[in-house]
Backbone as CSV, one residue per row, in Angstrom:
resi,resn,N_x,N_y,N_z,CA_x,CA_y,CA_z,C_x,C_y,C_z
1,UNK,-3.039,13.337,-19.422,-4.251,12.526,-19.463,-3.966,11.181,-18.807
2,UNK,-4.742,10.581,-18.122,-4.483,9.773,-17.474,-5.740,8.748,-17.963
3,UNK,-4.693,7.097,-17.973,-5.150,6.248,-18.594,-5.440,5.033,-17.697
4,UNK,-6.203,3.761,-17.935,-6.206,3.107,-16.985,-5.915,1.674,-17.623
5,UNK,-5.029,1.174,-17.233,-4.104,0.309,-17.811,-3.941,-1.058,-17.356
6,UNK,-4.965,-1.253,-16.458,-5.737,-2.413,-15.930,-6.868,-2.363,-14.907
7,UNK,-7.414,-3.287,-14.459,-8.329,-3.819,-13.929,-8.215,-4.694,-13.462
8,UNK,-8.213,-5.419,-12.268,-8.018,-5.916,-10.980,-9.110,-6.460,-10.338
9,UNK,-9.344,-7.340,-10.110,-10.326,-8.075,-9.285,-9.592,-8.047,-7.693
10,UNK,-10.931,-7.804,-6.655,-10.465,-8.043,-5.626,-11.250,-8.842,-4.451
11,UNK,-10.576,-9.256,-3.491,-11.544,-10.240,-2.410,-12.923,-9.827,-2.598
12,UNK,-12.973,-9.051,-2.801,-14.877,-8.267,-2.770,-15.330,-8.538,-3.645
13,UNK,-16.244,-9.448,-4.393,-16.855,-9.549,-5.543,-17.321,-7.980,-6.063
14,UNK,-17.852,-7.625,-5.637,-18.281,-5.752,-5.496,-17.616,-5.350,-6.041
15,UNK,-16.063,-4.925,-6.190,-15.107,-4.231,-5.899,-14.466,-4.497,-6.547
16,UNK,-14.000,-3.469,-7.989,-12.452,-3.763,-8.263,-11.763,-2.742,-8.416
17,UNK,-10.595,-2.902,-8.869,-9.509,-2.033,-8.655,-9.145,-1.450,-9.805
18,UNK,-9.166,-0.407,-10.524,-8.795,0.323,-11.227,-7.073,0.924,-11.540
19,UNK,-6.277,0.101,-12.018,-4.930,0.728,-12.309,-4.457,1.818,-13.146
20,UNK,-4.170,3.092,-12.778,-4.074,3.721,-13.965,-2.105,4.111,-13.972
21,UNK,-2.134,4.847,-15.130,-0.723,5.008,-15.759,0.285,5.757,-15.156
22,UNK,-0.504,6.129,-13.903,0.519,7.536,-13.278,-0.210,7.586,-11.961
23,UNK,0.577,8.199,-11.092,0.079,8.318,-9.400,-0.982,9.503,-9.669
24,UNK,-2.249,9.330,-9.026,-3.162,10.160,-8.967,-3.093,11.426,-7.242
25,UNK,-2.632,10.529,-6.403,-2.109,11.074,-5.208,-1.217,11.294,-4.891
26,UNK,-0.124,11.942,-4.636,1.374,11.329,-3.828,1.004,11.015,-2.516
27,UNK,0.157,11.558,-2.037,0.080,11.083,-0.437,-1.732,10.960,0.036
28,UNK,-1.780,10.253,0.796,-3.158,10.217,1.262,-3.753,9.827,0.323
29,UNK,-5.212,9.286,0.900,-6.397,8.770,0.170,-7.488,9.467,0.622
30,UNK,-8.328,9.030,-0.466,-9.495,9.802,-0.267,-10.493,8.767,-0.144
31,UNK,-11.573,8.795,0.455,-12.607,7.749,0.604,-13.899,8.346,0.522
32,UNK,-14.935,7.264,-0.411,-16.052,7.946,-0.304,-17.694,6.892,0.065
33,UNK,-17.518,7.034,1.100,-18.535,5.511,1.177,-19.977,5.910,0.970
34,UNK,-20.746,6.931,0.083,-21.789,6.815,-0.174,-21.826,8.631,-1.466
35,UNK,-22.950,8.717,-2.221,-22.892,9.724,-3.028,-22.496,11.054,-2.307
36,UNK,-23.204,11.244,-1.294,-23.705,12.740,-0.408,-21.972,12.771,-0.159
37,UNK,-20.919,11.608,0.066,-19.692,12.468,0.641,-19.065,12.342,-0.821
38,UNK,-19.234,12.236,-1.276,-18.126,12.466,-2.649,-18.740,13.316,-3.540
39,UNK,-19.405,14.228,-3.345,-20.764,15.264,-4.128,-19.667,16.039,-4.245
40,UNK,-18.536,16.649,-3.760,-18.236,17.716,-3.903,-16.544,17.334,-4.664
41,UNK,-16.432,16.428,-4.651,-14.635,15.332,-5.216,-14.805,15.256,-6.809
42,UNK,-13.904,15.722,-8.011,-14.145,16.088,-9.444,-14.134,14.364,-9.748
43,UNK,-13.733,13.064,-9.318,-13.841,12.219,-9.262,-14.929,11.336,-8.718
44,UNK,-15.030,11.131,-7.240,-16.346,10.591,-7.126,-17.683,11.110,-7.757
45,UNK,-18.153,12.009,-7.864,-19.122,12.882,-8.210,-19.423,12.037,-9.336
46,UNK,-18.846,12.341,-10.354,-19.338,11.388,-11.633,-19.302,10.229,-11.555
47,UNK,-18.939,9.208,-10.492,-18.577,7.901,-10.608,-19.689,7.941,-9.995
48,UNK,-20.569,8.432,-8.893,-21.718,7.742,-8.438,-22.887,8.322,-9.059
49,UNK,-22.474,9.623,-10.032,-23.923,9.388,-11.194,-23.765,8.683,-11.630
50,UNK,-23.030,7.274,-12.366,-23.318,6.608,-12.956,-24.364,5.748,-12.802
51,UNK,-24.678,5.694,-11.281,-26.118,4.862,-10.310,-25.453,3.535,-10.307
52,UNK,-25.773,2.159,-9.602,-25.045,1.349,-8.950,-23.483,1.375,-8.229
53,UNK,-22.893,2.802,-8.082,-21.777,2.799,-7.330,-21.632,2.766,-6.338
54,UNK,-21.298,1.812,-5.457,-21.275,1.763,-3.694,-20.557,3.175,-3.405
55,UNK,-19.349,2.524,-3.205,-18.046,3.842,-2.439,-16.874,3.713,-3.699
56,UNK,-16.497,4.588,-3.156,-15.152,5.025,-4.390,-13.491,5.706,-3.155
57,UNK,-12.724,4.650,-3.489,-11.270,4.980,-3.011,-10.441,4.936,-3.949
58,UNK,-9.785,6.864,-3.267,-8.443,6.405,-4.202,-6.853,6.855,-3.447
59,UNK,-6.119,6.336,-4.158,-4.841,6.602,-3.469,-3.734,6.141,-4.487
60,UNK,-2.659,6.870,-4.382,-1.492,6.342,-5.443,-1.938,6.121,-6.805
61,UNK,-1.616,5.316,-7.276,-2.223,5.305,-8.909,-3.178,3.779,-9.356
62,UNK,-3.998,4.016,-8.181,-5.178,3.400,-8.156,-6.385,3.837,-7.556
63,UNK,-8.114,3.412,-8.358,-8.991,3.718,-8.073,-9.639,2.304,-7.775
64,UNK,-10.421,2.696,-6.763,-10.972,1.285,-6.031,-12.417,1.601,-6.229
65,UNK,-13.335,0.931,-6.858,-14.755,0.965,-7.410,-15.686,0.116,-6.650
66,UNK,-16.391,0.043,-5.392,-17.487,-0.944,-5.259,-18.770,-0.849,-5.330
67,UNK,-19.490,-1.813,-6.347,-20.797,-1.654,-6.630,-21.930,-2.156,-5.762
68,UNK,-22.972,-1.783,-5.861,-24.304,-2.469,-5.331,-24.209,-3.911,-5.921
69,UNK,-24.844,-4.955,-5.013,-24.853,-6.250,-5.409,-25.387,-6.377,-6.615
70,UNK,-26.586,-5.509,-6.991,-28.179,-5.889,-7.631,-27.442,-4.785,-9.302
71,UNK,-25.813,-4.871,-9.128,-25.573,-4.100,-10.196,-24.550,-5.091,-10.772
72,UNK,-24.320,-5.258,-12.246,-23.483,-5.923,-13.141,-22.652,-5.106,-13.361
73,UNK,-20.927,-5.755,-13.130,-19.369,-5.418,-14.001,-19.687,-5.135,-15.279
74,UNK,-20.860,-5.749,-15.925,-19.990,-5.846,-17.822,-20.949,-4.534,-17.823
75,UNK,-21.984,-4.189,-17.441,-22.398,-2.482,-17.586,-21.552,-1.483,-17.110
76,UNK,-20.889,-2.046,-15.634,-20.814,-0.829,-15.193,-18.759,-0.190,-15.624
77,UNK,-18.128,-1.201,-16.021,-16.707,-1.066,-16.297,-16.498,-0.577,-16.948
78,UNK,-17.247,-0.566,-18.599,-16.348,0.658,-19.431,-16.580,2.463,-19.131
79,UNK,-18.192,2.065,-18.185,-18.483,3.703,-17.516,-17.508,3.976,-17.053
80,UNK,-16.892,3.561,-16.297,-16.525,3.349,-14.729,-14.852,3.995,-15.381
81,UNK,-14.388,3.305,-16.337,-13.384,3.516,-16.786,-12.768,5.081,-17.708
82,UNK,-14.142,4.983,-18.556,-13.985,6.465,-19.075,-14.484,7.497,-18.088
83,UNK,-14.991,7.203,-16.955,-15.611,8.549,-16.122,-14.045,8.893,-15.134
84,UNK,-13.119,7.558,-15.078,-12.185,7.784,-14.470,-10.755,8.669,-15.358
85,UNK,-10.615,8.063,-16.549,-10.230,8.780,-17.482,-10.493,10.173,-17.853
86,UNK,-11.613,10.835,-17.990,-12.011,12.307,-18.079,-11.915,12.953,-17.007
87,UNK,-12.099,12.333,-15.422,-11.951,13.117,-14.230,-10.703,12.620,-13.830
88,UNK,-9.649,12.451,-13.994,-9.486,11.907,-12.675,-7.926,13.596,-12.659
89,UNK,-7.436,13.789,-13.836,-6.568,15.101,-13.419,-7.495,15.997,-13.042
90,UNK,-8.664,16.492,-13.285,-8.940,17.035,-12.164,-9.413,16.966,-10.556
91,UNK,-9.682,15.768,-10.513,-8.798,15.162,-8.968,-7.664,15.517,-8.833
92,UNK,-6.600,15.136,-9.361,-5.412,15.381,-8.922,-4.579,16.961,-8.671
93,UNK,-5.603,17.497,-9.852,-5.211,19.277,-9.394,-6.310,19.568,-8.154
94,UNK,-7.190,18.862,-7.446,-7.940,19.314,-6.739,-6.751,19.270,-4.907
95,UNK,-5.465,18.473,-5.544,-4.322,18.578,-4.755,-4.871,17.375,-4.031
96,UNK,-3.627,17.246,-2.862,-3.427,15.582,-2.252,-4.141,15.746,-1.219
97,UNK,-4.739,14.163,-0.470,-5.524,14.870,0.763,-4.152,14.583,1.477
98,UNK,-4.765,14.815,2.965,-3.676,14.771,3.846,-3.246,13.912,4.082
99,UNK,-2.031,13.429,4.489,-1.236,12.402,4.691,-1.566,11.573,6.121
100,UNK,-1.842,10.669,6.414,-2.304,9.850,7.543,-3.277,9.420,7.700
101,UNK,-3.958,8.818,8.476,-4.933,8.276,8.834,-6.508,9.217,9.367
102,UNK,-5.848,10.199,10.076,-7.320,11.410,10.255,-6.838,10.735,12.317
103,UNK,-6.506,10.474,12.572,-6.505,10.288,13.866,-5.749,10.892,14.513
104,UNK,-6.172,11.553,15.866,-5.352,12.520,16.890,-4.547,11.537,17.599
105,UNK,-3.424,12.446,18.317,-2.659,11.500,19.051,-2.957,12.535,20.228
106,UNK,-3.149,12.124,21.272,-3.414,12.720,22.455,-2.198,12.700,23.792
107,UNK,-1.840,13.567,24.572,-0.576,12.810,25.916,-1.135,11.766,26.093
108,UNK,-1.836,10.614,26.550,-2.584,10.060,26.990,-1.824,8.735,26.174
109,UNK,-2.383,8.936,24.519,-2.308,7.682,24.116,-1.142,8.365,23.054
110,UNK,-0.671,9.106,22.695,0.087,9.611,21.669,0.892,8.749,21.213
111,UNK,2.071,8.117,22.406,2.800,7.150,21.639,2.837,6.307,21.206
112,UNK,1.692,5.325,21.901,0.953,4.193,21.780,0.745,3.918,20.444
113,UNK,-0.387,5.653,20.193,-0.710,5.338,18.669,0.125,5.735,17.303
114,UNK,1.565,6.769,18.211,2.343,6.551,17.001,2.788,5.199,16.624
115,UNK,3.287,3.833,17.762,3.553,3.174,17.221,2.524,2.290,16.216
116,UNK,1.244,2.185,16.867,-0.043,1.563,15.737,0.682,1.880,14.466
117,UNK,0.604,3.234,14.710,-0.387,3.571,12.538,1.415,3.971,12.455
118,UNK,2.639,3.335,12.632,4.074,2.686,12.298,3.670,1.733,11.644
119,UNK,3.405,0.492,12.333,2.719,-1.120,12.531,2.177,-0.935,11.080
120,UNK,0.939,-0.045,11.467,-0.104,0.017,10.422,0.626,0.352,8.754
121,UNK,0.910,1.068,8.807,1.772,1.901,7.702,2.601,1.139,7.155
122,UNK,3.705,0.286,7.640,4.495,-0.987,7.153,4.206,-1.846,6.887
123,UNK,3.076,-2.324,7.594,2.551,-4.295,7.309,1.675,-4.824,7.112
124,UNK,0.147,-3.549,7.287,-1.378,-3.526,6.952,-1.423,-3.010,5.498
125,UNK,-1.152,-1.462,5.449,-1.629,-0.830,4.530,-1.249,-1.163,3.077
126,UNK,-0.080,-2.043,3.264,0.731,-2.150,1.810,-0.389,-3.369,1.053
127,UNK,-0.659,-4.283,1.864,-1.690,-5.641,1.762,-2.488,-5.537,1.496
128,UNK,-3.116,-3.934,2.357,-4.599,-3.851,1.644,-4.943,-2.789,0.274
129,UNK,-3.873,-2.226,-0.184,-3.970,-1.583,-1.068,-3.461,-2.341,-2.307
130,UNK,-2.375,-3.574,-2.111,-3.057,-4.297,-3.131,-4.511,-5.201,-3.433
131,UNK,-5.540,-5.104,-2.421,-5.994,-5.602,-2.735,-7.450,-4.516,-2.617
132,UNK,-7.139,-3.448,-3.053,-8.234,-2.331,-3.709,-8.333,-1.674,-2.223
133,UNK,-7.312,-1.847,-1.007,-8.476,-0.997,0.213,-7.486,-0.708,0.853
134,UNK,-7.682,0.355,2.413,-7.306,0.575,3.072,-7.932,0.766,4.308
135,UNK,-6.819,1.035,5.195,-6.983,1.341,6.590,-7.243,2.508,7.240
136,UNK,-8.601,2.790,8.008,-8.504,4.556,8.509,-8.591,4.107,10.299
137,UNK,-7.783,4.734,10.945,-7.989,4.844,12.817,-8.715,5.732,12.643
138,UNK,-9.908,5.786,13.442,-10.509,6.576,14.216,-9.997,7.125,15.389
139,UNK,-9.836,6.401,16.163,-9.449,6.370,17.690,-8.782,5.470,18.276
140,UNK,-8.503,6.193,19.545,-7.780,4.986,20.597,-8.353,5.117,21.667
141,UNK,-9.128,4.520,22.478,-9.340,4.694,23.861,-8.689,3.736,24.753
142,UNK,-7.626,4.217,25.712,-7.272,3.438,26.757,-5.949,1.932,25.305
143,UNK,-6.671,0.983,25.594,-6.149,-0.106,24.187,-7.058,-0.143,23.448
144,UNK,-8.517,-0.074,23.308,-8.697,0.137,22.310,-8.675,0.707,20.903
145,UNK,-8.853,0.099,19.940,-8.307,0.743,18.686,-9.249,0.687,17.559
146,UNK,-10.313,1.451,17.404,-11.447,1.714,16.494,-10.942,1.990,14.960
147,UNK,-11.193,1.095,13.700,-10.547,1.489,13.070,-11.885,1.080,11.926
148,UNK,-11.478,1.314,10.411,-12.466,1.552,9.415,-11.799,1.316,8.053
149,UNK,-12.283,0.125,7.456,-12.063,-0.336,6.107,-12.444,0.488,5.539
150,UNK,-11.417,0.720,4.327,-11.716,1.117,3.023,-11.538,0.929,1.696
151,UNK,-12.340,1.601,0.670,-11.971,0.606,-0.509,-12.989,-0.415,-0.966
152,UNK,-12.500,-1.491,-0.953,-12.886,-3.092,-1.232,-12.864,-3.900,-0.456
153,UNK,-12.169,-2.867,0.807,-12.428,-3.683,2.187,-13.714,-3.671,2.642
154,UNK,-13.852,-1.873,2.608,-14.696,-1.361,2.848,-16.233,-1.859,3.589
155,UNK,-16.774,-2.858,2.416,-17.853,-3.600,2.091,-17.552,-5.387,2.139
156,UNK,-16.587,-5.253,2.497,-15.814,-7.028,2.078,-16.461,-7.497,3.493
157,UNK,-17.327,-8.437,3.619,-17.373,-9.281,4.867,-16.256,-10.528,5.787
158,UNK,-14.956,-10.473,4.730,-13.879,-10.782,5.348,-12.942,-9.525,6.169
159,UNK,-13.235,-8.821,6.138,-12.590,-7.395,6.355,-12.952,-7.511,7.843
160,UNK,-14.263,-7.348,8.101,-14.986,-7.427,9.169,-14.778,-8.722,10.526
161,UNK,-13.985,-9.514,9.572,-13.972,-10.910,10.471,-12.274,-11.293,10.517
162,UNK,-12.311,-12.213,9.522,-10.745,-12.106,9.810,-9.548,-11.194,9.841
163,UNK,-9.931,-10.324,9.066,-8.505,-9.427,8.444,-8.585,-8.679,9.651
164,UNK,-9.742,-8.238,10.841,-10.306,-7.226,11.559,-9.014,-8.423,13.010
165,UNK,-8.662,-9.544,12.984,-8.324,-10.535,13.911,-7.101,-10.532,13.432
166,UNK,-6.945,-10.589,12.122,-5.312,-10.877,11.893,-4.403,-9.133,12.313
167,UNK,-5.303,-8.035,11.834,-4.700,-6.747,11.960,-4.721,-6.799,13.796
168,UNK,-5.478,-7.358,14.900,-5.692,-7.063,16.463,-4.300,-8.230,16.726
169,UNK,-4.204,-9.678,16.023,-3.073,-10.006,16.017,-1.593,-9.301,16.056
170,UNK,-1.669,-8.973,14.824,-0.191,-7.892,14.455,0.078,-7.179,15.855
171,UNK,-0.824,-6.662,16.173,-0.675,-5.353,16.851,-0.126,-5.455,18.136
172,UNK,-0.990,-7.076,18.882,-0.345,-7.554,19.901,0.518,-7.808,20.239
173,UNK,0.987,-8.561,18.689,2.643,-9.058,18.757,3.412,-8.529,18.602
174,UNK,3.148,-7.143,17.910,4.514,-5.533,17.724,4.134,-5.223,18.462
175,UNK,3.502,-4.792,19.595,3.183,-3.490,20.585,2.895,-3.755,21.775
176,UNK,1.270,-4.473,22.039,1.555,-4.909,23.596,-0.015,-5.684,23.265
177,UNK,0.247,-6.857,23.873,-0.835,-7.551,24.201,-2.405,-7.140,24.524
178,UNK,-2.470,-6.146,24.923,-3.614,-5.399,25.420,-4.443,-5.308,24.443
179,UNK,-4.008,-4.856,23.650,-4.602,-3.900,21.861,-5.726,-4.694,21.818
180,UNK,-6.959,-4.512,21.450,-8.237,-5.047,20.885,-8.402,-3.806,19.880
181,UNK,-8.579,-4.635,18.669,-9.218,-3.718,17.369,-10.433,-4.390,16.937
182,UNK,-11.482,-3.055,16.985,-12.947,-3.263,17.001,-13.324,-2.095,15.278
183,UNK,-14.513,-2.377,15.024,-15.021,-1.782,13.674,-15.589,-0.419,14.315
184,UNK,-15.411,0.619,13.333,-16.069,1.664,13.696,-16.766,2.425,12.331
């Protein structure tokens, strides 16, 4: 049975972070940025009947919760908490998602983007998963690098602005100047 053994505030007023007692994933995350994609997940499913649930991420032995603005914490947390408590081993027998980001590596850009989501994997993802979110690549075209908050990033309007400048930073300065990272 799995317990949740704190609660976490994060940059996102929206958004907090759910700690529970034991890894729910060993690998990969799962993301769900609206009801219709998490309809079929033994976890999201009940978290967005509860009604005011934005998106729901999880990964390792945390659940990342963001609500509608026009919805209150002190209603929606002890739901939020026991719906995570009753579902969440069966999430975890529903097995791990896949490990990575969801992005192809092509001849073209293959190495390029093995080194990214390296970069990414060491010095982004650890930052944003303490702070309820993560990182998904879409793509690479040419230097471009299309990529997609999640979590508490997800919805965070700093996500979108700076963190979106400090991550096109990183990238320049490990890899090659070229890199522009845009929202997708």
């Amino acid at each position: 049975m799995f317990k949740v053994i704190n609660i976490e505030e994060t940059p996102n007023p929206d958004a907090l972070k759910f700690i529970l007692d034991q890894p729910l994933l060993v690998s990969g995350v799962r993301q769900f940025d609206n009801a219709p994609a998490g309809s079929k997940d033994p976890l999201a499913r009940p978290l967005f009947s509860l009604g005011g649930v934005e998106s729901v991420f999880y990964m390792g032995g945390f659940v990342t919760v963001a609500k509608f603005p026009n919805r209150a914490w002190d209603e929606l947390k002890p739901q939020i908490v026991k719906v995570i408590e009753e579902s969440a081993e069966a999430a975890k027998n529903a097995g791990d998602a896949p490990a990575g980001n969801g992005s192809s590596a092509t001849p073209e850009n293959g190495e390029l983007l093995t080194k990214i989501n390296q970069v990414l994997e060491e010095n982004v993802v650890p930052a944003l998963a303490a702070d309820g979110g993560g990182i998904e690549v879409l793509g690479l075209d040419d230097y471009v690098l299309t990529i997609h908050y999640q979590g508490a990033c997800g919805s965070c309007a700093s996500s979108t602005a700076g963190t979106m400048m400090a991550v096109q930073n990183l990238l320049q300065r490990m890899i090659d100047p070229r890199i522009q990272v845009v929202p997708g």
